[in-house]
Biotite code that builds the C-alpha atoms (Angstrom):
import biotite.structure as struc

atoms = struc.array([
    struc.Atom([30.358, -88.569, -45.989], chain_id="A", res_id=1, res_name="UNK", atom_name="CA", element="C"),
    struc.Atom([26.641, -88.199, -45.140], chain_id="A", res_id=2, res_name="UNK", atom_name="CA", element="C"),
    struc.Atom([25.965, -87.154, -48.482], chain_id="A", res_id=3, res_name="UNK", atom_name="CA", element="C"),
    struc.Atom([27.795, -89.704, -49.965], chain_id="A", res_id=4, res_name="UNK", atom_name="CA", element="C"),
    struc.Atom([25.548, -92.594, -47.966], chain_id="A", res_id=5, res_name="UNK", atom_name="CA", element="C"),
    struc.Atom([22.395, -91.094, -48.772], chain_id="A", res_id=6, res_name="UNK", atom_name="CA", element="C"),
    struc.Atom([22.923, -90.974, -52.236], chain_id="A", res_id=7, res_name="UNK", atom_name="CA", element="C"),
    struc.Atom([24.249, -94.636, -52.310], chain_id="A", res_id=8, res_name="UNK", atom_name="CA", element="C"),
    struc.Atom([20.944, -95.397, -50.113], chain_id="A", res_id=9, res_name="UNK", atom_name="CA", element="C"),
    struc.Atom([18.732, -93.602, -53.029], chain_id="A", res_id=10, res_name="UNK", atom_name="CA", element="C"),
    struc.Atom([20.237, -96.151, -55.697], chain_id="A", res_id=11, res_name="UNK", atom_name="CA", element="C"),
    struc.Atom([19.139, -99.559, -56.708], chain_id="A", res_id=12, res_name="UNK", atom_name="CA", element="C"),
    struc.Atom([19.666, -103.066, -54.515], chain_id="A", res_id=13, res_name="UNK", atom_name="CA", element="C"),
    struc.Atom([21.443, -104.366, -57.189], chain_id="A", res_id=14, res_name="UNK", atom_name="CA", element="C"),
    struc.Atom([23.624, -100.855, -57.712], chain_id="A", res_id=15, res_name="UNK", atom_name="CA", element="C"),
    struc.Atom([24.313, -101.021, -53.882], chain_id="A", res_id=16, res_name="UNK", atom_name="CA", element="C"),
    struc.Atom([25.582, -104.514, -53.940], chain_id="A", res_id=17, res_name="UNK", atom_name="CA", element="C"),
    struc.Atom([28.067, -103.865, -56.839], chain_id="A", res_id=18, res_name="UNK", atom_name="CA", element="C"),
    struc.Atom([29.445, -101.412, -54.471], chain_id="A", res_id=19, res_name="UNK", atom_name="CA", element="C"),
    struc.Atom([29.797, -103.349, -51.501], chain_id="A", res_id=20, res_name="UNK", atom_name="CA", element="C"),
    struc.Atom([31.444, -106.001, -53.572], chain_id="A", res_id=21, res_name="UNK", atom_name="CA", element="C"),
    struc.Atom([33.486, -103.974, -54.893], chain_id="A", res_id=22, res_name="UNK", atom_name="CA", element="C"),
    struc.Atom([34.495, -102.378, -51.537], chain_id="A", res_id=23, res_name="UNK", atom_name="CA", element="C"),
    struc.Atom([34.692, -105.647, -49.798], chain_id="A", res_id=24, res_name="UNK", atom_name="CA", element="C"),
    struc.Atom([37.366, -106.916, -52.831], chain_id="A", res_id=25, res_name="UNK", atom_name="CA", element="C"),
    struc.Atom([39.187, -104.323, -51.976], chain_id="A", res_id=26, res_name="UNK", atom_name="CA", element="C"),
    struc.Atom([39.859, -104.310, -48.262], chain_id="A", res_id=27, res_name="UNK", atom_name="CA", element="C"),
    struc.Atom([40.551, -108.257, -48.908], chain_id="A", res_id=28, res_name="UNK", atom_name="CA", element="C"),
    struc.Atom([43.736, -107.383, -51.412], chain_id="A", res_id=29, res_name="UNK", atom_name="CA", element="C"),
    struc.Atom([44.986, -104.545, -49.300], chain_id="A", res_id=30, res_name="UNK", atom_name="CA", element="C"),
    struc.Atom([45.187, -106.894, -46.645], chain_id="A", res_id=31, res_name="UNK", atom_name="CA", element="C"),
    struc.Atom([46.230, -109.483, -48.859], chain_id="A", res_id=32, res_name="UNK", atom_name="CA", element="C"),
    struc.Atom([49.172, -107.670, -50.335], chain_id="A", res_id=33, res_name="UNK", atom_name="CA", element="C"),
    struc.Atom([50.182, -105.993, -46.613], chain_id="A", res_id=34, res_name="UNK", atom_name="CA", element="C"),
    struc.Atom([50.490, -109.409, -45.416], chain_id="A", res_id=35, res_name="UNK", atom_name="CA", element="C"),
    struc.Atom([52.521, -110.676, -48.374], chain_id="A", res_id=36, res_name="UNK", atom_name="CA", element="C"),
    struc.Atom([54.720, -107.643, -47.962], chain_id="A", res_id=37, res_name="UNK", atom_name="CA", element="C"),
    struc.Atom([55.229, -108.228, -44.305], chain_id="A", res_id=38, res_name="UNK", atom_name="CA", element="C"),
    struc.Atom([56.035, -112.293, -44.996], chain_id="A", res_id=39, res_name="UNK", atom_name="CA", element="C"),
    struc.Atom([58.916, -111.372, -48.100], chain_id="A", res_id=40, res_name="UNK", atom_name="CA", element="C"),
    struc.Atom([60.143, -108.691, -45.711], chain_id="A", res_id=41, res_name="UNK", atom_name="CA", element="C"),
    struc.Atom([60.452, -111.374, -42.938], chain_id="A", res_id=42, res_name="UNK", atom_name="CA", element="C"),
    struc.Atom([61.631, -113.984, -45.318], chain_id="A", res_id=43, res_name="UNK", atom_name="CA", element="C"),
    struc.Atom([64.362, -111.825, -46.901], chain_id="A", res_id=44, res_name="UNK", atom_name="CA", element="C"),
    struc.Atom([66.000, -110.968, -43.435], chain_id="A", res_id=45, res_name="UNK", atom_name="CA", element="C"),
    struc.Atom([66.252, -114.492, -42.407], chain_id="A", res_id=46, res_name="UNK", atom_name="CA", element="C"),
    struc.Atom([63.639, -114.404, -39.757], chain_id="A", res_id=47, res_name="UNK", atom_name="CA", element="C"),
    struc.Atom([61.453, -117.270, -40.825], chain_id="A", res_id=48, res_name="UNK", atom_name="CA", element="C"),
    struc.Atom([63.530, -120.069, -40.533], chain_id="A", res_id=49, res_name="UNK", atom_name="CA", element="C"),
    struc.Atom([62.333, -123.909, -40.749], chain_id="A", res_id=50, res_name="UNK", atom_name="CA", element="C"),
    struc.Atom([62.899, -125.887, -37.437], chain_id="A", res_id=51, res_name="UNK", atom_name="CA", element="C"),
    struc.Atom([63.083, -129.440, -37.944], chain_id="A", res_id=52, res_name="UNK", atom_name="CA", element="C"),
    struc.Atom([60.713, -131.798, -34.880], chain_id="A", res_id=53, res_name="UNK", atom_name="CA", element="C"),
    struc.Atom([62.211, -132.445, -32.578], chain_id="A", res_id=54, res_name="UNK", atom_name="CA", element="C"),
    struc.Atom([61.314, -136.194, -32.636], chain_id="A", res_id=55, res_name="UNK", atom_name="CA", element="C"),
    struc.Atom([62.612, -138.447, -35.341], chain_id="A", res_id=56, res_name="UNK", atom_name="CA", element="C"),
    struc.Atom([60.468, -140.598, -37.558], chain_id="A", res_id=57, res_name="UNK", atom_name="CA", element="C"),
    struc.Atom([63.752, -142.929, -37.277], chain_id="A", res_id=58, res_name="UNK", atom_name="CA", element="C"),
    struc.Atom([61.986, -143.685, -33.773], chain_id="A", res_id=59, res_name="UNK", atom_name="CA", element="C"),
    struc.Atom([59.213, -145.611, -34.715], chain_id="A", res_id=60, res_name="UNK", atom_name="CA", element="C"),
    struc.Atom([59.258, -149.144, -36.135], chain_id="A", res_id=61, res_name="UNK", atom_name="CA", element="C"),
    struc.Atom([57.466, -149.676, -38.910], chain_id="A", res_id=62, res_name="UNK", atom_name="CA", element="C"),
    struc.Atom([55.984, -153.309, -37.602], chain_id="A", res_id=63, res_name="UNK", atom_name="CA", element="C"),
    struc.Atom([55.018, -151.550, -34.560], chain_id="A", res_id=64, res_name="UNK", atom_name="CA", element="C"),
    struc.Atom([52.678, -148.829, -36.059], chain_id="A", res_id=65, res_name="UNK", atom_name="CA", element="C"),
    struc.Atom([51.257, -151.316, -38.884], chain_id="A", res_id=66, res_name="UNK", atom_name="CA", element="C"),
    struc.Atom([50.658, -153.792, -36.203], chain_id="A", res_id=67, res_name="UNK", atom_name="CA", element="C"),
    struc.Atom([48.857, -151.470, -33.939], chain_id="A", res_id=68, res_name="UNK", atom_name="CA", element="C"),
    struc.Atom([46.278, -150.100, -36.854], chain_id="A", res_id=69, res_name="UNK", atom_name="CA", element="C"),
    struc.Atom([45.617, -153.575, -37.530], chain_id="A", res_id=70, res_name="UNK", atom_name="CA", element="C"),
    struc.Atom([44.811, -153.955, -34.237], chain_id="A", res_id=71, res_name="UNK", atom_name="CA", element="C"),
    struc.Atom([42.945, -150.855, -34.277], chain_id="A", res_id=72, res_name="UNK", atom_name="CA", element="C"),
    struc.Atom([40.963, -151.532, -37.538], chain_id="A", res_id=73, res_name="UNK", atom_name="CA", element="C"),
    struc.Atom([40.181, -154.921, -36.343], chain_id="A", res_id=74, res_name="UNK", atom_name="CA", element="C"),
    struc.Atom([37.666, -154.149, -34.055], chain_id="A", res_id=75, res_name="UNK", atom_name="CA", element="C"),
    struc.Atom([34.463, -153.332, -34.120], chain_id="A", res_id=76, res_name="UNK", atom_name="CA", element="C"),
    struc.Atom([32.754, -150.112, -33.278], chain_id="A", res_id=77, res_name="UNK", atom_name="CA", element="C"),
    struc.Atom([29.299, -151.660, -31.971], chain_id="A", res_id=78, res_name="UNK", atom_name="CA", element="C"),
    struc.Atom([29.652, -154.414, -29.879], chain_id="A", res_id=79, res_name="UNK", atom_name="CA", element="C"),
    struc.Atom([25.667, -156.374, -29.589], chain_id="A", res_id=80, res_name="UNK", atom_name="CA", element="C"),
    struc.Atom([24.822, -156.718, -26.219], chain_id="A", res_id=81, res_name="UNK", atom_name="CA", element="C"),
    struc.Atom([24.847, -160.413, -25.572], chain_id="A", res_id=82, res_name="UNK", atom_name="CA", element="C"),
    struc.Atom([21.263, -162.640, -26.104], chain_id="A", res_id=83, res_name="UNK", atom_name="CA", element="C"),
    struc.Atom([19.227, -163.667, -22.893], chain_id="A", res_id=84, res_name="UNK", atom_name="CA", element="C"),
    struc.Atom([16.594, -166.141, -22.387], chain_id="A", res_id=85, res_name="UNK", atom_name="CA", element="C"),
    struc.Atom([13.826, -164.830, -21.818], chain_id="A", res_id=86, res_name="UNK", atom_name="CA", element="C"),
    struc.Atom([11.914, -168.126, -20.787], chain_id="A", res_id=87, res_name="UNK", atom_name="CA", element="C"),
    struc.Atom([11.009, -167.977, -17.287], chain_id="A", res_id=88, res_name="UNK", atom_name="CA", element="C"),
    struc.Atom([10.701, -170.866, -15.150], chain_id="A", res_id=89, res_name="UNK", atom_name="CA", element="C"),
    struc.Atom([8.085, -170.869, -12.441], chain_id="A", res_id=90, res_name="UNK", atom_name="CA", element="C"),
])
């Protein structure tokens, strides 16, 4: 394995790098593929299943959410300070 290093340490930068990508590719699509493999497995036996919320959109009104983002959107962020006199009256 030493050996192996060295001589990959004795090649060029740009060598090196090809090999590194090439390693790094790799790794990524054996992961890639185990976790595919696991997912169909699960899928096939039935043990992913889609829950539906628990909450139903039925429950909101539509007037009440498109009033309240009017609301919302209405306004402002900054609010100016209010203007002061600044006459002074001795």
């Amino acid at each position: 394995m030493r050996e192996t290093i060295n001589r990959l340490r004795a090649r060029p930068k740009e060598d090196r790098r090809a090999i590194a990508t090439g390693i790094a590719v790799s790794v990524v699509a054996v992961l890639l593929a185990g976790w595919f493999i696991y997912f169909m497995h699960n899928l096939t036996k039935g043990q992913l299943e889609y829950t539906r919320p628990t909450e139903s959109v039925d429950d909101f009104s539509e007037t009440e959410v498109i009033s309240e983002t009017q609301t919302e959107t209405s306004t402002p962020f900054f609010v100016p300070p209010p203007q002061t006199s600044t006459t002074s009256s001795l």
